[in-house]
VOMAR-132179 format. One record per residue (C-alpha): x, y negated, z. Coordinates in Angstrom, 2 decimals. Layout:
<nodes>
[[X; Y; Z]]
...
</nodes>
This chain:
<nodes>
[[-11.18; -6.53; 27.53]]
[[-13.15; -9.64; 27.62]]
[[-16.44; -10.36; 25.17]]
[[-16.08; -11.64; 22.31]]
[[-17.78; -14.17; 20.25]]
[[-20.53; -13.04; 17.92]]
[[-18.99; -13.56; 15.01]]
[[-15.58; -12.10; 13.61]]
[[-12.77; -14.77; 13.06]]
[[-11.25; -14.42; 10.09]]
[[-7.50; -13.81; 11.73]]
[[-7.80; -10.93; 13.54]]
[[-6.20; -10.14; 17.37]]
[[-2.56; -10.15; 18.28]]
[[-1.35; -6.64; 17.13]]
[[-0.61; -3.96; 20.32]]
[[1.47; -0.79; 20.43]]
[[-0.52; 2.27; 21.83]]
[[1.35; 5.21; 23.33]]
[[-0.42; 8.52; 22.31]]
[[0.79; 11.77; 22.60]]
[[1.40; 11.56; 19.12]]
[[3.68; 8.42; 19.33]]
[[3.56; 4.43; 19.74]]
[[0.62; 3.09; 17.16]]
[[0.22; -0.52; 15.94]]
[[-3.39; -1.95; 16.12]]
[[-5.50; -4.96; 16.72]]
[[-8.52; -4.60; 19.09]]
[[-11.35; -6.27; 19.57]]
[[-15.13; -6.52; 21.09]]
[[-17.20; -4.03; 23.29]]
[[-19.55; -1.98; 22.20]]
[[-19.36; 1.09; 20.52]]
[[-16.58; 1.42; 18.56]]
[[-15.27; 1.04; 14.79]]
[[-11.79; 2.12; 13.50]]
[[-10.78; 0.45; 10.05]]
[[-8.22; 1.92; 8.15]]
[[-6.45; -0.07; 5.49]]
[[-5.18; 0.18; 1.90]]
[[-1.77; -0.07; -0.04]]
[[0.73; -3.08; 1.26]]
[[-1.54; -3.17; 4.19]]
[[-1.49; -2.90; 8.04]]
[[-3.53; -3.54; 11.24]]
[[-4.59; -7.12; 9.56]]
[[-5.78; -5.68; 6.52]]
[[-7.53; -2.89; 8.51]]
[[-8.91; -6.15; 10.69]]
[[-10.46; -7.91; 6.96]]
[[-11.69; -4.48; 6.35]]
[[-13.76; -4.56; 9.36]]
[[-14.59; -8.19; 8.63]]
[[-16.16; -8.29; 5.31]]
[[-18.02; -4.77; 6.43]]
[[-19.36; -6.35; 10.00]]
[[-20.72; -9.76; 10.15]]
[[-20.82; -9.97; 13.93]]
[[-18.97; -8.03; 16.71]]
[[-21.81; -7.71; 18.67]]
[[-22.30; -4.71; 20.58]]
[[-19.25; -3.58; 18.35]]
[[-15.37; -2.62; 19.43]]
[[-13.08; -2.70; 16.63]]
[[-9.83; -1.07; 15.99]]
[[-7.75; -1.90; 13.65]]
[[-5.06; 0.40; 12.82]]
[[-1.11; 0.11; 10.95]]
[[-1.52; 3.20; 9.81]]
[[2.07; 5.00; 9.71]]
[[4.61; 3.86; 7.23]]
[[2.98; -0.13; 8.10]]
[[3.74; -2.74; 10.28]]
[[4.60; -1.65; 13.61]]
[[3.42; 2.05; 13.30]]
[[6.57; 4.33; 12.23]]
[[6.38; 6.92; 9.25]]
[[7.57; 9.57; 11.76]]
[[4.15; 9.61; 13.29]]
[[2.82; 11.20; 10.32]]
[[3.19; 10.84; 6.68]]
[[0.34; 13.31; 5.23]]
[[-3.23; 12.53; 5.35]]
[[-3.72; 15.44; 7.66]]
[[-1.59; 14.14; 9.97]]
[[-2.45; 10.98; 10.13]]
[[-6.15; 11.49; 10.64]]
[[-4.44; 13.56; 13.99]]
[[-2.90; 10.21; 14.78]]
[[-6.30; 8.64; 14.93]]
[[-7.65; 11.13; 17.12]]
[[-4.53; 10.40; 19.46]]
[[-5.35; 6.50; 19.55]]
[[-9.13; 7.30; 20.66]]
[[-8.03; 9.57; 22.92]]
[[-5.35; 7.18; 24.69]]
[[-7.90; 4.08; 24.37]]
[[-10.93; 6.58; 25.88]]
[[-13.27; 6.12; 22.92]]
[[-15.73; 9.28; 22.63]]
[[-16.63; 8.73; 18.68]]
[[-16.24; 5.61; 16.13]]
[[-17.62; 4.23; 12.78]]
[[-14.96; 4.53; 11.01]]
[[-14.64; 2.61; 7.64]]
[[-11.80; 2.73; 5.04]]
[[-10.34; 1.30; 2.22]]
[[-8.48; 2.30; -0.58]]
[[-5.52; 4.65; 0.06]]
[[-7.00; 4.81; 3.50]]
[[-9.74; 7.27; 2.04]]
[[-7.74; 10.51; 2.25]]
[[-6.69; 9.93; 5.99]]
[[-9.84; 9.16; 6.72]]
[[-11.80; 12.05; 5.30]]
[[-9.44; 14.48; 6.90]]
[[-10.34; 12.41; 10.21]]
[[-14.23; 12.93; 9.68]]
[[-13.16; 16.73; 8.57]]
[[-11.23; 17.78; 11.30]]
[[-12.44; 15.87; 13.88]]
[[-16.37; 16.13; 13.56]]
[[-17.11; 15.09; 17.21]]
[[-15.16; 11.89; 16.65]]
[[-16.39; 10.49; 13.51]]
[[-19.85; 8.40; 13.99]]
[[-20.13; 7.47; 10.34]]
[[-18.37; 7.09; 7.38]]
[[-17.56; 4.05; 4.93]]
[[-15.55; 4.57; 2.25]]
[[-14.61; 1.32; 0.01]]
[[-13.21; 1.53; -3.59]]
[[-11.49; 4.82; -1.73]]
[[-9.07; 7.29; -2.86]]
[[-10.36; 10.44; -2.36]]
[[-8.35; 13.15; -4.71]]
[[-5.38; 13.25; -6.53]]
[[-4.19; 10.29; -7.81]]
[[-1.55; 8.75; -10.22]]
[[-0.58; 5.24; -9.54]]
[[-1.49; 3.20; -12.56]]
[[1.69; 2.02; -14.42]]
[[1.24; -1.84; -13.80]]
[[0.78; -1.16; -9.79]]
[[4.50; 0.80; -9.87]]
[[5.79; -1.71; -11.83]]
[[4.86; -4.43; -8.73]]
[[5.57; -2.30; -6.18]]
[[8.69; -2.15; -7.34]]
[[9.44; -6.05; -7.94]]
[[8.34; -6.16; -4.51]]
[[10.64; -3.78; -2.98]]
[[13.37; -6.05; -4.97]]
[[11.83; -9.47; -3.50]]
[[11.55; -7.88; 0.08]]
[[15.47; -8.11; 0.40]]
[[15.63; -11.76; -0.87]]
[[15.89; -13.79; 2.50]]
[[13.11; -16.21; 2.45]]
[[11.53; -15.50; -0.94]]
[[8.29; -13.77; 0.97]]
[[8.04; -16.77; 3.35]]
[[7.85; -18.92; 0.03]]
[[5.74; -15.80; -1.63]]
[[3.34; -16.67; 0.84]]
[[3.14; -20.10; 0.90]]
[[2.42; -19.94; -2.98]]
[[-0.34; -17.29; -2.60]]
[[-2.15; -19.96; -0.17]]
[[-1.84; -22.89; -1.97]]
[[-2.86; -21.23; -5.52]]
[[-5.35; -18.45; -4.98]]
[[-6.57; -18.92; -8.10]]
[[-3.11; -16.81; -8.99]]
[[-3.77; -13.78; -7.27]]
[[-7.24; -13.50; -7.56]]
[[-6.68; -13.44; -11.74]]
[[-5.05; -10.52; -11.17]]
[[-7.70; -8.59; -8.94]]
[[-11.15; -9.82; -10.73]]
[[-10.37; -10.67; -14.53]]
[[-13.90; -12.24; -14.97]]
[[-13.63; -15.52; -14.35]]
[[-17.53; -16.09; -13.68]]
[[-16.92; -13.68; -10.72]]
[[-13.75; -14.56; -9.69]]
[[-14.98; -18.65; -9.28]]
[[-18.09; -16.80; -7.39]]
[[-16.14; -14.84; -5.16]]
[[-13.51; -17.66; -4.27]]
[[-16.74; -20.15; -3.75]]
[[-18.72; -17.62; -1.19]]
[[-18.60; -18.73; 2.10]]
[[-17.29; -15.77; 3.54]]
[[-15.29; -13.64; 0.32]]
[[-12.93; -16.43; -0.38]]
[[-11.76; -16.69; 2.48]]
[[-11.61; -12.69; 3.63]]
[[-9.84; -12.45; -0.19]]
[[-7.23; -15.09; 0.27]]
[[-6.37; -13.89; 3.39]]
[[-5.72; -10.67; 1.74]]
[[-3.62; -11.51; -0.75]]
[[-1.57; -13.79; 1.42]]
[[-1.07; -11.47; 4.07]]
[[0.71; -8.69; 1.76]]
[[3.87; -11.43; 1.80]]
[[3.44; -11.60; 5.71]]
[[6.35; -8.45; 7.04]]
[[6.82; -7.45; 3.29]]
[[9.45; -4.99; 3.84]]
[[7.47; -3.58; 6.82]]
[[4.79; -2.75; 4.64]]
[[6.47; -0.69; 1.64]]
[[7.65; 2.35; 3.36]]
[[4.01; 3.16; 3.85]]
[[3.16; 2.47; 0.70]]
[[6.12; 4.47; -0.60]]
[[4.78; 7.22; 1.07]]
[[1.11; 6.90; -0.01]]
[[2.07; 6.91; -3.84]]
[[4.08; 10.12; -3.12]]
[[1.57; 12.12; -1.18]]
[[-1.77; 11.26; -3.40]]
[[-0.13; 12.23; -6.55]]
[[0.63; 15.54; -5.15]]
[[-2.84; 15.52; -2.82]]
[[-4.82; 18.87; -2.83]]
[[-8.49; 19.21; -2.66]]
[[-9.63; 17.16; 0.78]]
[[-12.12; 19.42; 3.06]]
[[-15.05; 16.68; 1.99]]
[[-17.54; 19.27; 2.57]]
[[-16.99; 20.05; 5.89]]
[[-18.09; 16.13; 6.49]]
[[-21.32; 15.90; 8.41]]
[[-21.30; 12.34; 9.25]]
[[-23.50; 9.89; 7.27]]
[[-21.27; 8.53; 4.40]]
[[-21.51; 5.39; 2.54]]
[[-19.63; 5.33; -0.65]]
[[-18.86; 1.99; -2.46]]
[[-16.98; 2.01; -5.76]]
[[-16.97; -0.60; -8.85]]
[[-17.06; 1.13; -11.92]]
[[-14.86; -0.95; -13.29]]
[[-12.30; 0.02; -10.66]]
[[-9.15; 0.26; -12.34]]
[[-7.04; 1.61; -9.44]]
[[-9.07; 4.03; -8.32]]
[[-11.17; 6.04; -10.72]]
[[-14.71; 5.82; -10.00]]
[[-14.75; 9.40; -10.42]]
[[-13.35; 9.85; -7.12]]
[[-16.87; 8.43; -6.07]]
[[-18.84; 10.67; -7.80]]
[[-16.83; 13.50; -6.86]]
[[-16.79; 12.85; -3.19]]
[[-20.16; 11.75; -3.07]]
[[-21.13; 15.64; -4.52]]
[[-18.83; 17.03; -2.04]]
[[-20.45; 15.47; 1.16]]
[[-23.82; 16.51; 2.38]]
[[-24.62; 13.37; 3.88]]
[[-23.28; 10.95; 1.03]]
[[-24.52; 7.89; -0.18]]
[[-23.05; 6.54; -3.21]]
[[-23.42; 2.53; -3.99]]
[[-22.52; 1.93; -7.55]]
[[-21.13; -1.27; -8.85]]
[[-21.80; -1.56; -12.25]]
[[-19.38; -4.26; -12.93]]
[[-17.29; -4.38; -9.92]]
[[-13.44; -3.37; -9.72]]
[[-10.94; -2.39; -6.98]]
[[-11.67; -5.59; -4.74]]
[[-15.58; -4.85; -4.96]]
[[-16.12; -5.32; -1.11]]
[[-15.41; -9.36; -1.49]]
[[-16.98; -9.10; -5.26]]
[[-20.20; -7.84; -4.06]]
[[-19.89; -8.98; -0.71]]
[[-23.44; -9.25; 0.92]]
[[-24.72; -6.27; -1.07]]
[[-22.10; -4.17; 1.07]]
[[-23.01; -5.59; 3.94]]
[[-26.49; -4.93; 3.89]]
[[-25.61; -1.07; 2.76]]
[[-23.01; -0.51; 5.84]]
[[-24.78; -2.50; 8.49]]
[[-27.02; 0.72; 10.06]]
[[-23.96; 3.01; 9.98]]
[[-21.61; 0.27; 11.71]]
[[-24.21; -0.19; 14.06]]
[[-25.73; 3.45; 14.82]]
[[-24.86; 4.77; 18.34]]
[[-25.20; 8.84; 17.50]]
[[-25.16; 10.07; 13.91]]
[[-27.70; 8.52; 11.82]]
[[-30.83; 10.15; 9.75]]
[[-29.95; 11.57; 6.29]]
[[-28.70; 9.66; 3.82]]
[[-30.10; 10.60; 0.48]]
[[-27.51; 10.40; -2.52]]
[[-28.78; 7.52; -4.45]]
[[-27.00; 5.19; -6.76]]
[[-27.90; 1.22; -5.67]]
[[-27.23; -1.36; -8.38]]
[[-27.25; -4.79; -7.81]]
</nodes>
C-alpha cells in the first residue's frame, strides 16, 4: 500500500472484501507500520471501526489500521460467524490472509466480547488491548435502545427515508448528540472540540448510511450478549486499557470493574461523569491513556490497575 499522511482523515478508506479461509470480510485499510484492528459497536461497520481508530490514534504514523464490518454489518455476512467466539476466529483469518504477525487491537462497545475472545484465544496475535465503554458480560439491552432499534428496522424499509435520516442528522447534530450526552455543558464542549465534533457527527450520521445493512448484526449482538457466558478474560495477557463513564447507561460500568479484576494486565480509566460516548466526551484524556499501547511494537511493561480521573 502506499504511505499515508500523518494524520487520520476523518472519512476513512474505500471499504475491501478479504477472502480468508473463513469467508469474504469487509474492511477499510490503511497506513504501514505495525498494525491496529478496530472493532466497532451496535449499528456499526468498517466506518465506525475506522472513527474508532480515529479518536484512539491521532496520527497513522508508523501505524496500519484495519478496520473491520464485523459479521452481521456492512459487507461482512452473518454466516461468517455470529458468536463472539467465532468471530474473534474471523479476525485471526483476516491477519492471516493480510500477513499481519500481531495487532493493537481496540474495541468499542458490543465489539468487547469478540474482542476479548480474540486476545483469549489467540494470545500470539493480540499486541494490546483497548476496550471503550465495552461490553464485556452478559447484557440486557436497555428498554429505550430496543425500542429504536426497532423504529429503525421499520424506517430501513421506507425507500428514501434513511437518505433523508441522514441528511437531518448532518444538518442538526445538536439532535442526536441530546440523546447521547444529556449535559448540555458537555455536549456544547464536545460538539466545539476540534477533533470530537467532528469524529461524533460522523458517527451519528453514518448509522443512516446502509441502514438495513447494519441491523442484522445488530440483531444478532442483542441476542447473543443477553445469553453471553462468562468470557475467558483471565486467560488475557496482553496489556489492557479499560475506559468506561460511570455514567454509562448502556453498558454498566460494572462490566469495567469486573473485567478489569479478571485481566492480569488491566488498566481501568474511570470517567466519573462520562456516559456511553465517553471516547469523544473525554477525548484527549483517552488519547493520552491509549497512545503507548497503540504504539508498542511487542507487549508492553505491566500495567498496574489504577483508576485515572480527570
Amino acid at each position: 500500500m502506499t504511505a499515508s499522511p500523518d494524520v487520520l482523515p476523518l472519512a476513512g478508506p474505500a471499504p475491501v472484501w478479504v477472502q480468508t479461509s473463513r469467508g469474504t470480510v469487509q474492511c477499510a485499510i490503511a497506513g504501514e507500520g505495525t498494525a491496529v484492528l478496530a472493532i466497532h459497536g451496535g449499528m456499526g461497520g468498517h466506518d465506525q471501526s475506522w472513527l474508532l481508530a480515529r479518536a484512539l490514534a491521532m496520527t497513522l504514523r508508523d501505524k496500519r489500521v484495519v478496520a473491520v464490518s464485523r459479521p452481521g454489518y456492512l459487507g461482512s455476512r452473518l454466516a461468517l460467524g455470529a458468536s463472539p467466539d467465532e468471530q474473534a476466529d474471523v479476525y485471526e483469518a483476516l491477519l492471516d490472509a493480510l500477513g499481519i504477525a500481531n495487532a493493537a487491537v481496540v474495541a468499542v462497545s458490543a465489539g468487547g466480547p469478540s474482542a476479548l475472545q480474540f486476545a483469549a484465544r489467540h494470545p500470539s496475535r493480540c499486541r494490546s488491548l483497548v476496550l471503550v465503554s465495552a461490553c464485556t458480560g452478559q447484557l440486557q439491552t436497555p428498554p429505550e435502545v430496543e425500542a429504536r432499534l426497532r423504529l429503525m428496522r421499520h424506517l430501513a424499509r421506507l425507500p428514501g427515508l434513511p437518505h433523508l435520516l441522514k441528511w437531518r442528522a448532518e444538518r442538526n447534530p445538536q439532535a442526536g448528540a441530546r440523546r447521547a450526552i444529556p449535559d448540555e455543558a458537555m455536549r456544547e464542549r464536545t460538539l466545539r472540540h476540534p477533533e470530537a465534533g467532528p469524529l461524533l457527527r460522523a458517527l451519528q450520521s453514518s448509522v443512516f448510511e446502509h441502514l438495513s445493512a447494519r441491523l442484522p448484526g445488530t440483531v444478532n449482538d442483542i441476542a447473543q450478549f443477553a445469553a453471553l457466558e462468562q468470557l475467558p478474560a483471565g486467560s488475557i495477557s496482553a496489556p489492557t486499557l479499560v475506559v468506561h463513564g460511570r455514567a454509562d447507561n448502556v453498558v454498566p460500568f460494572a462490566h469495567a470493574e469486573n473485567v478489569c479484576r479478571a485481566i492480569p494486565q488491566a488498566k481501568l480509566l474511570a470517567l466519573p461523569d462520562g456516559g456511553h460516548v465517553s471516547l469523544f466526551t473525554h477525548l484527549d484524556l483517552v488519547r493520552k491513556e491509549a497512545e503507548s499501547l497503540l504504539d508498542a511494537r511487542e507487549h508492553a511493561p505491566s500495567l498496574h490497575r489504577t483508576e485515572t480521573l480527570p
